[in-house]
N, C-alpha and C positions, 0 to 999 in steps of 0.2 A: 089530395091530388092538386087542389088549388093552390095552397104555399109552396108545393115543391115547384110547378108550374113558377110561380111567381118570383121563389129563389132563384132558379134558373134563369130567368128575363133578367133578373140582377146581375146576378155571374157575368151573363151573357153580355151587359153592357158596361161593366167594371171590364171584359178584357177588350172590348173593341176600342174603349179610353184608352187603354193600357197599349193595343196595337197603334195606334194613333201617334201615341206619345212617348213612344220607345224611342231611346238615342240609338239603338243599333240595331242592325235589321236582323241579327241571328235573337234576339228578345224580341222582335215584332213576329216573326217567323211562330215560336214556342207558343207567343198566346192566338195567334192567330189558328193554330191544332189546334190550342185548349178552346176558341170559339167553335170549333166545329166539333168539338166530343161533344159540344151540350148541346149544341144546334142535333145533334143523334139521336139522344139520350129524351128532348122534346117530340120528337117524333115516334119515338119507341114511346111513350109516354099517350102519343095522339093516335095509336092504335096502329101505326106503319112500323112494324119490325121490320119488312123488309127494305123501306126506302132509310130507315135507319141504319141497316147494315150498311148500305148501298154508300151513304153518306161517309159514314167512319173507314171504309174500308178505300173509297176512291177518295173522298171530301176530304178527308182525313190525313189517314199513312199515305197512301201517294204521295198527296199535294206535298206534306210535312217535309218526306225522304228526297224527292225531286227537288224543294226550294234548297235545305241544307245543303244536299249534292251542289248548287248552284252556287252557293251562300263561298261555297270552304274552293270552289277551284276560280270562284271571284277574290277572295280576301287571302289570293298565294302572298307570300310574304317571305321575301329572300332575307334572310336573317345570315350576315356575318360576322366572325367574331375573329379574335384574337388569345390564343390560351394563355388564361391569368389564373392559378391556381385562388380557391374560393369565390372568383369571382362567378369565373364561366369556363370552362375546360372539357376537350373531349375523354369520355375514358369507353373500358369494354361495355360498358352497360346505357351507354350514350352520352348525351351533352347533361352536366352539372354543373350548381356554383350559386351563386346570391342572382346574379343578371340571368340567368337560365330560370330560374327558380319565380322569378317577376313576371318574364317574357313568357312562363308556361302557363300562370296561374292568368294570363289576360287572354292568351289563345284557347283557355279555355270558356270564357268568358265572352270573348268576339267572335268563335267560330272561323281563328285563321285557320291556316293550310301552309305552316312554315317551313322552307326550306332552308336549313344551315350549310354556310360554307365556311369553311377554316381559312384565314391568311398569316402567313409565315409572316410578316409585319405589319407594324402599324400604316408604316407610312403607303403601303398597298390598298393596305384595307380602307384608309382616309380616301386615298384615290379613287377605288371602287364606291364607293358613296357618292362624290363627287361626279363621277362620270353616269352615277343613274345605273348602275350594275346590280347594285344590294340597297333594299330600303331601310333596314336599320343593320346599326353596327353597334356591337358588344365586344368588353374586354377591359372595363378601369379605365374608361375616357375620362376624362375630366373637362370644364368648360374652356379650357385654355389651349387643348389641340383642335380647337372646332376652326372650321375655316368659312371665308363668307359662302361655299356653295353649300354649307350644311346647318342643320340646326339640332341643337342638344335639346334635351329633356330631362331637366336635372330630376333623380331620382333621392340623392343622399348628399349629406354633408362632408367635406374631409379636409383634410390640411395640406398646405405642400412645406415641403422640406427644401432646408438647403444639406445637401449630405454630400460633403468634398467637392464642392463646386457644380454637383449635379442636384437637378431641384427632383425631387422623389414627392410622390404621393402617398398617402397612410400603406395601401397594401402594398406599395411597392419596397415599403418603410418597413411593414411586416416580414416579407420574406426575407429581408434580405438579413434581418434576425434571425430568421431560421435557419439561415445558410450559414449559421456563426460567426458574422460580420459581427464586429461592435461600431456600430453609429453612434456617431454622436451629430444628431441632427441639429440644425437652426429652423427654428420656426419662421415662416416666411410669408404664408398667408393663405386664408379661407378660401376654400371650392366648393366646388361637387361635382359629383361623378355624375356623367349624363350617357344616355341613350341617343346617338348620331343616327337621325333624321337625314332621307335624301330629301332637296328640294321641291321634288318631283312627288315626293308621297305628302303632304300636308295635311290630305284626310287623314292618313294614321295617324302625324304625328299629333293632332289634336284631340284621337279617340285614345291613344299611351298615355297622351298628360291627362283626362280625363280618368280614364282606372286607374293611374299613378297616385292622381290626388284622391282618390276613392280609398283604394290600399292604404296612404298613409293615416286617414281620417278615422278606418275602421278598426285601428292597430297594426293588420296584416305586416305591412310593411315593416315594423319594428320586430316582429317576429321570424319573417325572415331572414332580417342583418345580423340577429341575435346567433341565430344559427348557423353563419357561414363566419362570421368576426367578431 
């Protein structure tokens, strides 16, 4: 009775480090529940079933459901894009592609609440960033269409092209392969493809480059480019 007692004092104070020191509030949120399943679990243990229930079931799921509810319609995130085949594209089954594929795998991780909007052009889409409309934009940006109201977050490496006097990026370079074009490209110089940042959003874009550099660290990231290019 006393070690289990005592493991749980452990527990208990390993997650309140843990809530303390969380970089995001939807991971402060999860162990701050898991503080109070044991904060329960001690009292069912100290002879109070009922103030146990009492705990887990208000102390607990309530508070947990209530904060997330709070957490996903705080962290909305107007996400628009541009259709780039492999990259990010709408089809019947929804949005797919390698930047779809990044942008899902962090909103599941941050606890957003994203809204997608499609723009018929770049150079719309560039504007709606710029004016504070949409906080990030998707679509095979590269860092050379950023403008000073925006900020990239490079995610990949790529090349640009000269092809007949128009300078192309790799997928741009890709498809146009597919279409039965023979290029003959000129290597012209090193990029990367970024995530456009409003200026307006800065907390995001410093929590994207953070799971950005996480993904690419833990492999993730090369896993997914594998699978889309």
């Amino acid at each position: 009775m006393n070690t289990v007692a005592i493991m749980i004092g452990v527990l208990y104070l390993i997650s309140a480090v843990i809530v303390v020191a969380s970089k995001n509030s939807f991971q402060a949120v999860i162990w701050f529940g898991i503080m109070g399943s044991l904060s329960a679990i001690v009292m069912l243990l100290a002879g109070a079933p009922d103030v146990a229930m009492t705990q887990f079931t208000v102390g607990v799921a309530l508070v947990l459901i209530v904060y997330i509810m709070a957490l996903k319609r705080q962290r909305r995130v107007r996400l628009g894009f541009v259709n780039v085949p492999s990259m990010i594209e709408a089809g019947s089954g929804g949005l797919k592609g390698l930047e779809w594929e990044i942008m899902k795998r962090i909103d599941e991780k941050e606890g957003y609440h994203i809204e997608a909007m499609a723009f018929e052009s770049r150079e719309a889409a560039i504007k709606a960033v710029e004016a504070h409309e949409i906080d990030i934009l998707c679509g095979a940006f590269t860092q050379e269409e950023l403008s000073g109201d925006t900020r990239g977050i490079a995610y990949l490496e790529t090349s640009i092209f000269d092809f007949e006097g128009v300078e192309v990026d790799f997928v741009k370079l890709k498809q146009l392969s597919r279409m039965s074009v023979s290029p003959r490209p000129v290597f012209l110089k090193k990029s990367n493809y970024v995530f456009i940042v409003s200026r307006s959003s800065e907390d995001l874009a410093r929590i994207l480059s953070n799971d950005i550099e996480n993904m690419v660290k833990d492999g993730r990231m090369e896993k997914i480019v594998g699978r889309y290019l």
